[in-house]
N, C-alpha and C positions, 0 to 999 in steps of 0.2 A: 530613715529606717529601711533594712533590706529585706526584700523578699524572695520567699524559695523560689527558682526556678525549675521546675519539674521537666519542661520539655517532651512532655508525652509524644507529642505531636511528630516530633522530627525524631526520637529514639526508635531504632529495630527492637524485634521483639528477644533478642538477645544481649541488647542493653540493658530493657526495662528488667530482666531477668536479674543481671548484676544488682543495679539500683537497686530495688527490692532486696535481693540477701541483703547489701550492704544497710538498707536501713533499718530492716528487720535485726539485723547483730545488734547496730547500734542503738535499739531502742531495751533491747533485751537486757532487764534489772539496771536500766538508766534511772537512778535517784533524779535525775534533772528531768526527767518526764515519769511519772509514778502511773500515770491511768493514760492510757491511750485511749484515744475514740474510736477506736478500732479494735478489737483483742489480737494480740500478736499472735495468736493459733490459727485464727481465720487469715489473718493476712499469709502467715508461712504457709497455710494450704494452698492460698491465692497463688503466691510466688511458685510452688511444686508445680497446682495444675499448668500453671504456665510453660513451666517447662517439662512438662509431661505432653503437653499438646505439638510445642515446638519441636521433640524429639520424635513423636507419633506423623508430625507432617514432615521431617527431613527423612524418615525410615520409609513415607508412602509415597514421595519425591524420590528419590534410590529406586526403588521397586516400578514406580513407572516408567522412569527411564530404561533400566532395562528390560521391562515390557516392551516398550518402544522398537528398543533395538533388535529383543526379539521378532517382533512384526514384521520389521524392514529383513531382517534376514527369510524370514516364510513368504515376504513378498518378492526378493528378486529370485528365490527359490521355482514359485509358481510361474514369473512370469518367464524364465530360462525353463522349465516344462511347457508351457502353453505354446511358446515361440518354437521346440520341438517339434510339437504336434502338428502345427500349423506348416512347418516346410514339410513333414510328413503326407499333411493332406494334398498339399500341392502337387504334392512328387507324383501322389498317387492317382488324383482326377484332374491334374492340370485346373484350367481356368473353368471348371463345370460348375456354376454356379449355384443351380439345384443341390447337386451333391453338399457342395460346401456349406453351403446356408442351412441343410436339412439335418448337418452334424454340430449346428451351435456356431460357426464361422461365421463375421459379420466379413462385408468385403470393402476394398478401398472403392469411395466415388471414381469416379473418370472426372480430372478434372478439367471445368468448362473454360474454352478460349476467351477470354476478353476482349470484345470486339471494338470496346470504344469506352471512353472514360463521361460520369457522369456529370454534373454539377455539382461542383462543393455546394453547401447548405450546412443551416444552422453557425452560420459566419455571427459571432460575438465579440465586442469593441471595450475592454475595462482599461481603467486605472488605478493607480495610487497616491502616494505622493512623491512619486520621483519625476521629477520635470523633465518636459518632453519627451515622455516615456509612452507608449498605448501599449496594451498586451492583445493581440487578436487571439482565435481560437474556435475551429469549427468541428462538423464531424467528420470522421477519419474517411476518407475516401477508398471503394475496394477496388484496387488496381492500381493505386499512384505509387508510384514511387518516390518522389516529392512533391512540391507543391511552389507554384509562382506567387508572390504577394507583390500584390503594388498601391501604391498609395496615389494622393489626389486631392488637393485643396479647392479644384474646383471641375467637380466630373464632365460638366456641360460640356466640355471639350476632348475628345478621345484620344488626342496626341498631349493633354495634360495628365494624364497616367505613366508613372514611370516605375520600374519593377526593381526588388531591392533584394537583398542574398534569398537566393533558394532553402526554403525550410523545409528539412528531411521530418518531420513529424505534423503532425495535427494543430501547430501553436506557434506563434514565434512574437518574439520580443520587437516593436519597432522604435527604435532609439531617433536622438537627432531631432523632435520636433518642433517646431517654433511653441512656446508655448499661449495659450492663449484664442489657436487657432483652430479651424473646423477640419479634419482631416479625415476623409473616403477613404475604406481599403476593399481590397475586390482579393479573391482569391482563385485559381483553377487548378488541378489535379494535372499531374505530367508522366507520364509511364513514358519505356523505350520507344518507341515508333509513334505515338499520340499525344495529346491535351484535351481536356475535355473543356467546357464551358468556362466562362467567369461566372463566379456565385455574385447573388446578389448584394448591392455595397454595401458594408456598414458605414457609421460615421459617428464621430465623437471631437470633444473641445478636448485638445492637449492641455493635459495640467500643468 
């Protein structure tokens, strides 16, 4: 015996729309079905409101968007006036910062030299199930430019540390490991002229 497959589930609401006419026709003065459990006038409203709602949401879909685009147009508008005003003001009191700030002008920081990098920190060791794979990952350091990783099967010793590609972000993948085994990683922060600290070591069993 076969059974109806409806598929509500995975139809848009511009299928269910068809479906519906289409059974609605077919039920309409069908001798092979005489009394629906449903009255076909309720259901054809059903079918209308449906797509009285899907048309009401694609006409306020339209309309937001180009609400939208109006927006963006009144905002690079404002912000090509404000940027006016502002070399304006400049022209006018130079760097007087009273002036500036006392007409609604917020000003740029001075920003502060970097004198030395700090300790990575919040250094974290996971896996998965890719064999001898570790993922490390800490928090971002302000002032690195990248960052040195190096690993260590046994730290007690400090020429057992050996350093492996340079990671330009906050995270790196470390590949190649025996599996099975206990593996240290340390990490420190590297800007133009400095390095800051090793962070403290994490450690994990390579999967």
């Amino acid at each position: 015996m076969k059974y109806i497959k409806l598929g509500l589930s995975m139809k848009t609401v511009e299928e269910k729309i068809v479906q519906g006419t289409a059974i609605r026709a077919g039920l309409t003065n069908n001798p092979a079905f005489p009394n629906p459990s449903l009255p076909l006038a309720t259901f054809d409203a059903l079918v209308n409101t449906l797509n009285a709602k899907r048309v009401s949401r694609d006409e306020a879909f339209e309309a937001a968007r180009a609400a939208t685009a109006d927006l963006h147009a009144a905002e690079r508008a404002y912000d090509q006036a404000v940027s006016q005003l502002g070399a304006y003001a400049e022209g006018v009191v130079g760097a007087d910062v009273q002036k500036l700030e006392a007409v609604g002008f917020a000003l740029r920081k001075t920003p502060e030299p970097i004198l030395g990098l700090d300790m990575v920190t919040d250094l974290k060791l996971t896996s998965n199930s890719y064999s001898g794979v570790l993922f490390a990952r800490w928090k971002p350091l302000r002032g690195a430019k990248s960052y040195e990783v190096q690993i260590c099967a046994d730290p007690t010793n400090e020429t057992n540390w050996r350093s492996i590609k340079p990671s330009p972000c906050s995270s790196e993948m470390i590949e190649n490991l025996v599996p099975g085994t206990k593996m240290w990683v340390r990490v420190r922060g590297v800007a133009r002229k400095t390095t800051g600290a090793w962070s403290q070591p994490a450690c994990r069993i390579v999967p």
